[in-house]
PyMOL Python script that loads the backbone (N, CA, C, O; Angstrom):
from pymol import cmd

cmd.read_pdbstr("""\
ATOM      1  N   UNK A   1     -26.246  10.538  10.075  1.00  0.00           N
ATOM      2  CA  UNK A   1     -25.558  11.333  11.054  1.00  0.00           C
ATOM      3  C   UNK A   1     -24.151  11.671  10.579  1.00  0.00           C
ATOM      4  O   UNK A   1     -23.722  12.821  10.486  1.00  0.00           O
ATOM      5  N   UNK A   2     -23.612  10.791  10.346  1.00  0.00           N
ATOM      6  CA  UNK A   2     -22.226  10.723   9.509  1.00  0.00           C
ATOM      7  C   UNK A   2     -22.335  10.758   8.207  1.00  0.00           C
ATOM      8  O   UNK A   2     -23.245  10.195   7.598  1.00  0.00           O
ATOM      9  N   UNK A   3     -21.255  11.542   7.578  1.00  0.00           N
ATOM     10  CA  UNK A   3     -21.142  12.080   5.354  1.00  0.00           C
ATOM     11  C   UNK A   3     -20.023  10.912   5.860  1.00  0.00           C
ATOM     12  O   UNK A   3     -19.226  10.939   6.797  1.00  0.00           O
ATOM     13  N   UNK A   4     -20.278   9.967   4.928  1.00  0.00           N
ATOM     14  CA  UNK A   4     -19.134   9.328   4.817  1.00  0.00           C
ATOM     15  C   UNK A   4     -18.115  10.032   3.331  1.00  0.00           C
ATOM     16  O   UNK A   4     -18.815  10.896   2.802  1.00  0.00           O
ATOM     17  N   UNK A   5     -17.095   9.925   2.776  1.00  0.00           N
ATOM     18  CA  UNK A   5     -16.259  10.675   2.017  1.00  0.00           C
ATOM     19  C   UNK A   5     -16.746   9.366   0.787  1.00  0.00           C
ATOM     20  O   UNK A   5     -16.543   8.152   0.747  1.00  0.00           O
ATOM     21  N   UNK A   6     -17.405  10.255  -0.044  1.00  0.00           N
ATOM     22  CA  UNK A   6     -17.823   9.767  -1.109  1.00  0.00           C
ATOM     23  C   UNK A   6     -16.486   9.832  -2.367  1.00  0.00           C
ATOM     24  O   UNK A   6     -16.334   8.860  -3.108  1.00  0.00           O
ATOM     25  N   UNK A   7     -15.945  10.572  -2.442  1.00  0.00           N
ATOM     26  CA  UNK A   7     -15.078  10.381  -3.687  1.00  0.00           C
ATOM     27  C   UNK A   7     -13.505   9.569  -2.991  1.00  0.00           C
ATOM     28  O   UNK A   7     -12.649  10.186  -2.357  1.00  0.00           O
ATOM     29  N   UNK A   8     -13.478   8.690  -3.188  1.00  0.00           N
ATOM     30  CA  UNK A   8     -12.056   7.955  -2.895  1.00  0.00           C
ATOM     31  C   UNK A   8     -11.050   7.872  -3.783  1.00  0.00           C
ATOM     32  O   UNK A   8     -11.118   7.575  -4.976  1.00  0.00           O
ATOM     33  N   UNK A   9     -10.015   8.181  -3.063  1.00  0.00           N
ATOM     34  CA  UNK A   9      -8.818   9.120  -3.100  1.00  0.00           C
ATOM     35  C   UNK A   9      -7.575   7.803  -3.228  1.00  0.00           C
ATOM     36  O   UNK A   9      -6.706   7.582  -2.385  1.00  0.00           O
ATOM     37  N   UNK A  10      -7.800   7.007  -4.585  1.00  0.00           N
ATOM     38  CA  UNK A  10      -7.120   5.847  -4.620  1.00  0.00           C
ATOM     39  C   UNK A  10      -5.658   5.998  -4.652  1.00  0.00           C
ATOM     40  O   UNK A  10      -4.790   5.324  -4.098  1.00  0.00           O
ATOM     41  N   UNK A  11      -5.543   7.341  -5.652  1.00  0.00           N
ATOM     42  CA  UNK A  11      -4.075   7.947  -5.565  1.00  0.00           C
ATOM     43  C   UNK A  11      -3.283   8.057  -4.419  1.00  0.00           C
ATOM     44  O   UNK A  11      -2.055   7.979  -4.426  1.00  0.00           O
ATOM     45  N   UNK A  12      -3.991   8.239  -3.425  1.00  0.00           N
ATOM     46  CA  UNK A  12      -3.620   8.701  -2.040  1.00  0.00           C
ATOM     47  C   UNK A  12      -3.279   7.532  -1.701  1.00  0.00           C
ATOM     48  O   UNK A  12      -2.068   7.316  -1.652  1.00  0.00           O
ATOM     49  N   UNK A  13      -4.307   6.322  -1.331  1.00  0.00           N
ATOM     50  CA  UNK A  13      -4.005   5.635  -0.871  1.00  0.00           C
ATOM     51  C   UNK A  13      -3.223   4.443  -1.566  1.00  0.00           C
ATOM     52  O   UNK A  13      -2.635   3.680  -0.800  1.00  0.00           O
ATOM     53  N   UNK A  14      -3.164   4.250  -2.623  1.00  0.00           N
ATOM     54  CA  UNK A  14      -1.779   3.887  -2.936  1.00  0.00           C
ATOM     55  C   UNK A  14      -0.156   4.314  -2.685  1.00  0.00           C
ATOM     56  O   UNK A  14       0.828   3.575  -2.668  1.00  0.00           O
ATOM     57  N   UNK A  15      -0.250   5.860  -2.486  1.00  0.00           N
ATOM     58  CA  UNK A  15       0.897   6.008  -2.101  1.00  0.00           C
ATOM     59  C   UNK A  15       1.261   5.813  -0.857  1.00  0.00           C
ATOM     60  O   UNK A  15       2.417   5.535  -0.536  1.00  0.00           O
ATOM     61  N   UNK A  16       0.477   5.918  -0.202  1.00  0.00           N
ATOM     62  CA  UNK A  16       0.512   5.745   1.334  1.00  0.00           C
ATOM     63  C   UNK A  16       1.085   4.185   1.435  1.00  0.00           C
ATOM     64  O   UNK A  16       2.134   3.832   1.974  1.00  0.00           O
ATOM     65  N   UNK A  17       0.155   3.398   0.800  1.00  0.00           N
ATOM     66  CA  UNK A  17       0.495   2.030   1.407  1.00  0.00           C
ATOM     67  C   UNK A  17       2.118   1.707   0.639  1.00  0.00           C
ATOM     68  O   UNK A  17       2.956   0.913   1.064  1.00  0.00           O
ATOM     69  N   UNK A  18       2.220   2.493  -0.464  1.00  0.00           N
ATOM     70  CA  UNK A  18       3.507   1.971  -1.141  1.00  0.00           C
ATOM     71  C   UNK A  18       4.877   2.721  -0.440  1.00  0.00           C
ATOM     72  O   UNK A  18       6.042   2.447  -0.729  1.00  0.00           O
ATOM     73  N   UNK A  19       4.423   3.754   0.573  1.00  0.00           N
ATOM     74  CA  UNK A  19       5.771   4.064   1.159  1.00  0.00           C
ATOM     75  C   UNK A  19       5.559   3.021   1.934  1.00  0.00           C
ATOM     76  O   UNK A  19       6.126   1.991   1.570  1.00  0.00           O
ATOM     77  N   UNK A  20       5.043   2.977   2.707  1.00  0.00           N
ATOM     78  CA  UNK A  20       4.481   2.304   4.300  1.00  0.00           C
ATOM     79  C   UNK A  20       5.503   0.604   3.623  1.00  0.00           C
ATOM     80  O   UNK A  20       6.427   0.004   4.172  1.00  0.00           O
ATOM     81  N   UNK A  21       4.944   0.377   2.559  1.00  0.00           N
ATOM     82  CA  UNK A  21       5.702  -1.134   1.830  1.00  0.00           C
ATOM     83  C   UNK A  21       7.031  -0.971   1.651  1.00  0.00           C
ATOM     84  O   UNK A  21       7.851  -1.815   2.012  1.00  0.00           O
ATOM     85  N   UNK A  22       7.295   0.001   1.146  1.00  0.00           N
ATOM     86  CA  UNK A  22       8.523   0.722   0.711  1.00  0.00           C
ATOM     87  C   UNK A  22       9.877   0.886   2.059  1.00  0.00           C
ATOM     88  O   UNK A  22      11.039   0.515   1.891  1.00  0.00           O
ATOM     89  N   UNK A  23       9.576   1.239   2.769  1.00  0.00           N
ATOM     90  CA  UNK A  23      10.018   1.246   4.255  1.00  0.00           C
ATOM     91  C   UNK A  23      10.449   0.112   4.624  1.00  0.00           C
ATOM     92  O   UNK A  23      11.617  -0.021   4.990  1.00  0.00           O
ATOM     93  N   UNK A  24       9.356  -1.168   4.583  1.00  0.00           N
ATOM     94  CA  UNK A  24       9.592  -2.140   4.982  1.00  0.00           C
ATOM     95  C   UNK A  24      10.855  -2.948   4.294  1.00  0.00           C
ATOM     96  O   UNK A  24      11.976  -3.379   4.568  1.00  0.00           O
ATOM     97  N   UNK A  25       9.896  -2.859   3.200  1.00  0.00           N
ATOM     98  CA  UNK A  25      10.942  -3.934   2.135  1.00  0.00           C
ATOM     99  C   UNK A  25      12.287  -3.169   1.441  1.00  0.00           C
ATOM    100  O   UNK A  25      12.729  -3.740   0.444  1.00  0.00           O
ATOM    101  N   UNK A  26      12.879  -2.111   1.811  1.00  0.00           N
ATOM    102  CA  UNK A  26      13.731  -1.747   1.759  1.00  0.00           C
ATOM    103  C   UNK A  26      14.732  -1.847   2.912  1.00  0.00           C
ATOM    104  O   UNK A  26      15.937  -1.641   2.769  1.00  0.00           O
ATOM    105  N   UNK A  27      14.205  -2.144   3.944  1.00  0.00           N
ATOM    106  CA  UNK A  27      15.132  -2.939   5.360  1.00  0.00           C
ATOM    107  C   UNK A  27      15.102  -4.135   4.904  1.00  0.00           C
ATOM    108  O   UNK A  27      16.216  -4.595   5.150  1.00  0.00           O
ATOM    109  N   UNK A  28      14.214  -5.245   4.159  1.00  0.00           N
ATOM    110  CA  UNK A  28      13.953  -6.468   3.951  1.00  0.00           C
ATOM    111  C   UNK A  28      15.420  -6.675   3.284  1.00  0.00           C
ATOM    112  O   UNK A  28      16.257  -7.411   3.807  1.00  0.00           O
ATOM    113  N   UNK A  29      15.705  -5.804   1.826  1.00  0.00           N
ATOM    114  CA  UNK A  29      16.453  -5.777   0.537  1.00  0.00           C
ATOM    115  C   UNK A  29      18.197  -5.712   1.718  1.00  0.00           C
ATOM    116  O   UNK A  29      18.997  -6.638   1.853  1.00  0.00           O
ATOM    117  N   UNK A  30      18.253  -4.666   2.199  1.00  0.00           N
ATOM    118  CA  UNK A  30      19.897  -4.073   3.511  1.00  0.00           C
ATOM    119  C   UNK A  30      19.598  -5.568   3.740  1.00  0.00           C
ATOM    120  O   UNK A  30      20.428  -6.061   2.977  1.00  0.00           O
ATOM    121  N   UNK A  31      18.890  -6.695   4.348  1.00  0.00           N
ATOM    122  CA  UNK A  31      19.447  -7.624   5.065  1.00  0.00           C
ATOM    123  C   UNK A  31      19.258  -8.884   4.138  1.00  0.00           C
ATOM    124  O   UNK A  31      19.022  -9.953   4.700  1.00  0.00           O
ATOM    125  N   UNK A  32      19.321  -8.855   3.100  1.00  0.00           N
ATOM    126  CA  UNK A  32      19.365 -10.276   1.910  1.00  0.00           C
ATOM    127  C   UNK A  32      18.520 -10.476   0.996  1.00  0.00           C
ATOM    128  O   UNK A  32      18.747 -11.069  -0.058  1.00  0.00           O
ATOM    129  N   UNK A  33      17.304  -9.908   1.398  1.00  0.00           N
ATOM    130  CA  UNK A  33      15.898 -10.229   0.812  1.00  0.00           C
ATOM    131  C   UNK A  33      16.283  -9.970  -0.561  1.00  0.00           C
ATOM    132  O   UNK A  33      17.050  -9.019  -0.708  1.00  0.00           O
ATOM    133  N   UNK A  34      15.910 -10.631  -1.648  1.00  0.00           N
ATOM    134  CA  UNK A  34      16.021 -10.395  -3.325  1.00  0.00           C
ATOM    135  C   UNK A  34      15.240  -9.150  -3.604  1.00  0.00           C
ATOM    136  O   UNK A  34      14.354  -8.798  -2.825  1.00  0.00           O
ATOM    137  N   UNK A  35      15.617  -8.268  -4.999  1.00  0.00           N
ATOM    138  CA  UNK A  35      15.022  -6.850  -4.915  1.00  0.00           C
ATOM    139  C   UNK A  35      13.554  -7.322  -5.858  1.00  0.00           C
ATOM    140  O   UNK A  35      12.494  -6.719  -6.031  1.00  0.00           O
ATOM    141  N   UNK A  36      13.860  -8.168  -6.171  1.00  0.00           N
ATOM    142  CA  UNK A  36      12.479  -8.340  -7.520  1.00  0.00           C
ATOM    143  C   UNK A  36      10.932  -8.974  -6.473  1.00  0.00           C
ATOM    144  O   UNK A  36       9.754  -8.779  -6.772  1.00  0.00           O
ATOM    145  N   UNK A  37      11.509  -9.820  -5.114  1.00  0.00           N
ATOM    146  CA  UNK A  37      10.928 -10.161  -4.438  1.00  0.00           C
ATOM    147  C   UNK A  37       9.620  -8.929  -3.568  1.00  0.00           C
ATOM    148  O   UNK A  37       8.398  -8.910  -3.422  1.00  0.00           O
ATOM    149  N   UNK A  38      10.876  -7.989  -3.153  1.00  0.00           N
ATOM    150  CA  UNK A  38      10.571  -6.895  -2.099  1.00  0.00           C
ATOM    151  C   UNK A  38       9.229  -6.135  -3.015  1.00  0.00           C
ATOM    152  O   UNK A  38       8.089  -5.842  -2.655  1.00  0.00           O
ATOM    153  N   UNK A  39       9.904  -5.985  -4.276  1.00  0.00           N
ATOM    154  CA  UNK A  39       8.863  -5.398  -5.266  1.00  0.00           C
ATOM    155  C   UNK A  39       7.673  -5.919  -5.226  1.00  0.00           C
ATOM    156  O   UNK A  39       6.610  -5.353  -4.969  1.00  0.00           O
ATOM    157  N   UNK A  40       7.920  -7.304  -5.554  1.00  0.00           N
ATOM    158  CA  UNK A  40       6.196  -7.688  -5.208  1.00  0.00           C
ATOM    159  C   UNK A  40       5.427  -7.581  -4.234  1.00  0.00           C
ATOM    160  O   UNK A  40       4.207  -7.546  -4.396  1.00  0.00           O
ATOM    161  N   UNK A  41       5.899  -7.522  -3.256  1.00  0.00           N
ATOM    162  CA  UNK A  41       5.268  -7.500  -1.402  1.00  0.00           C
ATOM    163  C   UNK A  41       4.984  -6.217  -1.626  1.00  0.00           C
ATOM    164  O   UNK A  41       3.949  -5.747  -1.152  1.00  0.00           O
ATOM    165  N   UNK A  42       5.960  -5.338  -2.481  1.00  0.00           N
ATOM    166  CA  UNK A  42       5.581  -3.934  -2.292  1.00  0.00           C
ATOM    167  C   UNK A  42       4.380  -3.667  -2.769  1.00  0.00           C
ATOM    168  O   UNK A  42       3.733  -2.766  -2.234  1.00  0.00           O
ATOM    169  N   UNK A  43       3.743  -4.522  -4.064  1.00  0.00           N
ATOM    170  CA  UNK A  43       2.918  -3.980  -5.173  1.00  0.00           C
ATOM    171  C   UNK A  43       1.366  -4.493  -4.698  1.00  0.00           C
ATOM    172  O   UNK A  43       0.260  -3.954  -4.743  1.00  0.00           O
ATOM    173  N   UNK A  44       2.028  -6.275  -4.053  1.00  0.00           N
ATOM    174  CA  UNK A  44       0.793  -6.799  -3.284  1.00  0.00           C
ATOM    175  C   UNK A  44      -0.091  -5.832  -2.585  1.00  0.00           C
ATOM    176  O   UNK A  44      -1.247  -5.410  -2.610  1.00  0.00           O
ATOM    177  N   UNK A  45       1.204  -5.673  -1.852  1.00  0.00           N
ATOM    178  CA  UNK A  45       0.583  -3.975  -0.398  1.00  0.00           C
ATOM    179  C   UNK A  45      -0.282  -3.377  -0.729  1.00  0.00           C
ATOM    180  O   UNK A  45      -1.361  -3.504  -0.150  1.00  0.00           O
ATOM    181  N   UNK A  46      -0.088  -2.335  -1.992  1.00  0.00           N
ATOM    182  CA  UNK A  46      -0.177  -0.949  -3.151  1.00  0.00           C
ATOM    183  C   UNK A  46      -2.125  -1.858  -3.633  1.00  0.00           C
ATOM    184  O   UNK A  46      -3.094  -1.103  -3.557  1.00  0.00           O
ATOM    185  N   UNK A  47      -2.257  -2.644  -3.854  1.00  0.00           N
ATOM    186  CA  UNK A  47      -3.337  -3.428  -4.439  1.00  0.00           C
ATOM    187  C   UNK A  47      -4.392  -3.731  -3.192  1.00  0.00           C
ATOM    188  O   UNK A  47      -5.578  -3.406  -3.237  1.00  0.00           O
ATOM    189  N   UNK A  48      -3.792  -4.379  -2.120  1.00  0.00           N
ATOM    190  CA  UNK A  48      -4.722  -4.284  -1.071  1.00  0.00           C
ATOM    191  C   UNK A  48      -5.215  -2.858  -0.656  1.00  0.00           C
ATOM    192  O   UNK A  48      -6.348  -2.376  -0.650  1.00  0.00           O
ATOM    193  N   UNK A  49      -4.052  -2.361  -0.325  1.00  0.00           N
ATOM    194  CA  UNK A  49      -4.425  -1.157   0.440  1.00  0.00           C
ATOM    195  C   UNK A  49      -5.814   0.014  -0.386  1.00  0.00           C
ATOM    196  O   UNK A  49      -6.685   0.674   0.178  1.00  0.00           O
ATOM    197  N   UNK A  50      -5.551  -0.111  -1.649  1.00  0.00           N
ATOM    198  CA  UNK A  50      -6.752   0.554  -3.173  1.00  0.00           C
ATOM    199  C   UNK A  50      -7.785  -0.592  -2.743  1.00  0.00           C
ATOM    200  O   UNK A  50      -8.773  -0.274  -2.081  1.00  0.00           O
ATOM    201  N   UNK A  51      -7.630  -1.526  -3.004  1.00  0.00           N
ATOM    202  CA  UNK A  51      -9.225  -2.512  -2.498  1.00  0.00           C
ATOM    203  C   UNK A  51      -9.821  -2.411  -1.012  1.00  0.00           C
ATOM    204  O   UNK A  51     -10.966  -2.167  -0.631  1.00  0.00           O
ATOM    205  N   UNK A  52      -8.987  -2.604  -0.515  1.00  0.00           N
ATOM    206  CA  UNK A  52      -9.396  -1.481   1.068  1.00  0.00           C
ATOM    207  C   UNK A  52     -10.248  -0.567   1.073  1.00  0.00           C
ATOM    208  O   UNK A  52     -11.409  -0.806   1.407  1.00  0.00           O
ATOM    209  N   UNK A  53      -9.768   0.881   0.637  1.00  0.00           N
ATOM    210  CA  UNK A  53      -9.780   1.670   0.241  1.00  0.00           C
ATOM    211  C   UNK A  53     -11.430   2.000  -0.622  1.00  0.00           C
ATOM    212  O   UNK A  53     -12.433   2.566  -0.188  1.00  0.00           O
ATOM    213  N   UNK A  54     -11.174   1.424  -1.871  1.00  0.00           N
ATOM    214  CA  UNK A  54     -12.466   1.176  -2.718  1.00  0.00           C
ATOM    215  C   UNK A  54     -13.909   0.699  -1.855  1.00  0.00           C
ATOM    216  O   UNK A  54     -15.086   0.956  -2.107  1.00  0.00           O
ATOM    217  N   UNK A  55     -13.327  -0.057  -0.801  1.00  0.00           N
ATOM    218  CA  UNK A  55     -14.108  -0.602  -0.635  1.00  0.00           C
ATOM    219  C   UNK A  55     -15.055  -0.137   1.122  1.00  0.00           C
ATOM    220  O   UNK A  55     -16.006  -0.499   1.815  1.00  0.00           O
ATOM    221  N   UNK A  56     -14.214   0.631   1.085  1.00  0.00           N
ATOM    222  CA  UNK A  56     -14.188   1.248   2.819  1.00  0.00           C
ATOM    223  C   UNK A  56     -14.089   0.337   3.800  1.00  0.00           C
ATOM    224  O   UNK A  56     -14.946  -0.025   4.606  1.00  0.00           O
ATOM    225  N   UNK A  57     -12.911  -0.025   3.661  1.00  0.00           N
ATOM    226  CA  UNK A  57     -12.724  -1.081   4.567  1.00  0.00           C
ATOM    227  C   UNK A  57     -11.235  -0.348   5.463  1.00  0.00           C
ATOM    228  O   UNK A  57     -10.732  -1.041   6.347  1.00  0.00           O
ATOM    229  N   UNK A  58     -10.834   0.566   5.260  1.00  0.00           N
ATOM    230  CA  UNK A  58      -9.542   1.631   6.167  1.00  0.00           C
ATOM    231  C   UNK A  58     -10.487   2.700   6.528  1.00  0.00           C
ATOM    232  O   UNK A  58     -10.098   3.678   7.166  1.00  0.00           O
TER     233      UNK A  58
END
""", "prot")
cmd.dss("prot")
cmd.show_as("cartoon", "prot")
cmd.util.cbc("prot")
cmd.orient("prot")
């Protein structure tokens, strides 16, 4: 009944999740947070959000 979207659009959704991270952990960084730290939470994000993604799980 439903086409589910066969070609996944990892590009996309990496960027998506890396602003969406990006946002965050850039208020994190303004109130003390270490920058090398924020990066990783950012990249963690960027990795779930593609396995998500891959996996149709968003």
């Amino acid at each position: 009944m439903y086409h589910k979207n066969t070609d996944k659009d990892l590009l996309g959704a990496g960027l998506t999740t890396g602003l969406g991270a990006g946002v965050v952990t850039s208020f994190a960084i303004s109130q003390g947070q270490h920058p090398l730290m924020a990066l990783a939470i950012t990249a963690i994000a960027v990795g779930f959000g593609i396995l998500c993604r891959q996996y149709d799980l968003m």
